[in-house]
C-alpha angles and dihedrals in degrees: 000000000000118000128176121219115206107186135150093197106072093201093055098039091050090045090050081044098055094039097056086044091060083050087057101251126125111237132176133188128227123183110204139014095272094052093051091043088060092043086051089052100046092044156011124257117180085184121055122185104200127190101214094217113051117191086208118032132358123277087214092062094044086049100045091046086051080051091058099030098045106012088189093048110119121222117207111188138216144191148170092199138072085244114129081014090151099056098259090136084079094060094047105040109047079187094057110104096159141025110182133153115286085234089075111139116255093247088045095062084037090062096043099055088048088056101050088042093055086048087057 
């Protein structure tokens, strides 16, 4: 399975990256908003890993485009801030099924996008 990744820290996004490929999955990493919308454009992802807060670009614009673009494409969250705390992100993202700490373990999220893929 696809999954697109969508992470400001290099180092994070590559080592969410290596561990979902040994899971069998095919993952790739964009930086920024720009970056995702291409991806988004060029394939189809059914699972989305999106850093809340982006350095270059929105996540609710990359999640809204993946709404419009693919309407069945899951978006997991992270954060390493207290943003959307309250679960917000829910109301604004139809697409959101989980907002969890960007310190998740890597079999955690794993497990995670295996779960919301098998829910498509």
């Amino acid at each position: 399975m696809h999954v697109l990744i969508v992470q400001n820290n290099v180092k994070l996004g590559q080592m969410w990256q290596r561990h979902l490929q040994r899971h069998g999955h095919v993952a790739d990493v964009s930086l920024d908003q720009e970056s995702a919308i291409d991806s988004l454009c060029a394939r189809y992802y059914p699972i989305i890993i999106l850093d809340v807060v982006l350095d270059n670009g929105s996540a609710i614009a990359v999640a809204d485009y993946a709404s419009y673009r693919h309407p069945d494409a899951r978006v997991i969250f992270v954060t390493n801030t207290s943003f959307f705390s309250d679960g917000s992100i829910f109301q604004l993202c139809s697409n959101a099924c989980a907002f969890v700490p960007s310190a998740t373990q890597p079999d955690d999220l794993a497990a995670m996008v295996e779960h919301y893929a098998k829910a498509n």
